[in-house]
Structure formats: structure tokens, C-alpha cells
Residue frames relative to the residue before (quaternion, step in Angstrom):
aa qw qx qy qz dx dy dz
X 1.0000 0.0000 0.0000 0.0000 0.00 0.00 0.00
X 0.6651 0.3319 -0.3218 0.5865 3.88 0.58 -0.66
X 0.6761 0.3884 -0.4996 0.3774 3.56 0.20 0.05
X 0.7627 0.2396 -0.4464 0.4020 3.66 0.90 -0.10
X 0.2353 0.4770 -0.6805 0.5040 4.27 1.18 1.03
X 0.7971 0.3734 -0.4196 0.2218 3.54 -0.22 -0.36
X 0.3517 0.8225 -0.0915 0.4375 2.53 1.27 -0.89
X 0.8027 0.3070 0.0471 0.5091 3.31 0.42 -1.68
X 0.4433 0.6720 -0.2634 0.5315 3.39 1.61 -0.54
X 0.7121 0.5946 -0.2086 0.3096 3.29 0.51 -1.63
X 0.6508 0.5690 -0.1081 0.4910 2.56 0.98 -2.08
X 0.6353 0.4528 -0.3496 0.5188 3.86 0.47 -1.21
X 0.3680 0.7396 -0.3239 0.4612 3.98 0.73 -0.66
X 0.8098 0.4566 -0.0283 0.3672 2.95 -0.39 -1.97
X 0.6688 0.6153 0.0057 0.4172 3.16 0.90 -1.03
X 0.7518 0.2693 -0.0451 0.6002 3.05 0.52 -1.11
X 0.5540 0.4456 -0.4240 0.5610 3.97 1.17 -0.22
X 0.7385 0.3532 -0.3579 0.4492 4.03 0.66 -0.83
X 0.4570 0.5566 -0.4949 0.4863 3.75 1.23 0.18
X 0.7768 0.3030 -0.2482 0.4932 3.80 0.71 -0.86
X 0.6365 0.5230 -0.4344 0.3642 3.39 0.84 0.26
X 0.6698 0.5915 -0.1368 0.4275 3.42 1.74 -0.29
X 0.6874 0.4278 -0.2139 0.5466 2.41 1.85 -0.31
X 0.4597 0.5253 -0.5092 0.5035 3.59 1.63 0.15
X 0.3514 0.8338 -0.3146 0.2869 3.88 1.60 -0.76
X 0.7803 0.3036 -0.0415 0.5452 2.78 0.53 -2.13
X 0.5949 0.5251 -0.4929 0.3569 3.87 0.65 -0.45
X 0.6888 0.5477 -0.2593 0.3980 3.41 0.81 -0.84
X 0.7026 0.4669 -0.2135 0.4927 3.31 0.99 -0.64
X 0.5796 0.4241 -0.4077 0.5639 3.61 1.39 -0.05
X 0.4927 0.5863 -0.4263 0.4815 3.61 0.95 -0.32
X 0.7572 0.4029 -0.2330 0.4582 3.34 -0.01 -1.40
X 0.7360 0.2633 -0.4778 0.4009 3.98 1.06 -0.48
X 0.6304 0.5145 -0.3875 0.4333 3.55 0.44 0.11
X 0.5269 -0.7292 0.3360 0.2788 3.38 1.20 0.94
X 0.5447 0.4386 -0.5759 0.4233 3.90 0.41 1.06
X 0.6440 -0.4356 0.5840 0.2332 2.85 -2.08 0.97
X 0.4842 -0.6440 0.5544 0.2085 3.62 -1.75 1.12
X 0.7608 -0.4888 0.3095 0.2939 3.25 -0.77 1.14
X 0.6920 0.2840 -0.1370 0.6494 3.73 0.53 -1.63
């Protein structure tokens, strides 16, 4: 049983890092359509 909470942890993890990674995604790409240069 604690190996699949962990398990399930992970997974929630995972998730929630490709939720914030899609959204740095899309910020950048509205940048780039509205014709400014990315910060870095």
C-alpha cells in the first residue's frame, strides 16, 4: 500500500511539473507572437 501513495505521489509530481512546463511553453510563444525578444 505505501508503495502505491508513492507511487501516486510521483505520478501527481510529474504532472503538475509538465503543467508548469507548458505553461512557460505557451508564455514564450505569445512573446515571440507579438514580436518581442525572450527575456534570457
Amino acid at each position: 500500500m505505501a508503495k502505491a501513495i508513492a507511487l501516486s505521489r510521483i505520478c501527481e509530481l510529474s504532472q503538475l511539473e509538465m503543467l508548469r512546463a507548458l505553461i512557460v511553453c505557451g508564455s514564450a510563444l505569445a512573446l515571440i507572437a507579438a514580436g518581442q525578444a525572450l527575456p534570457f
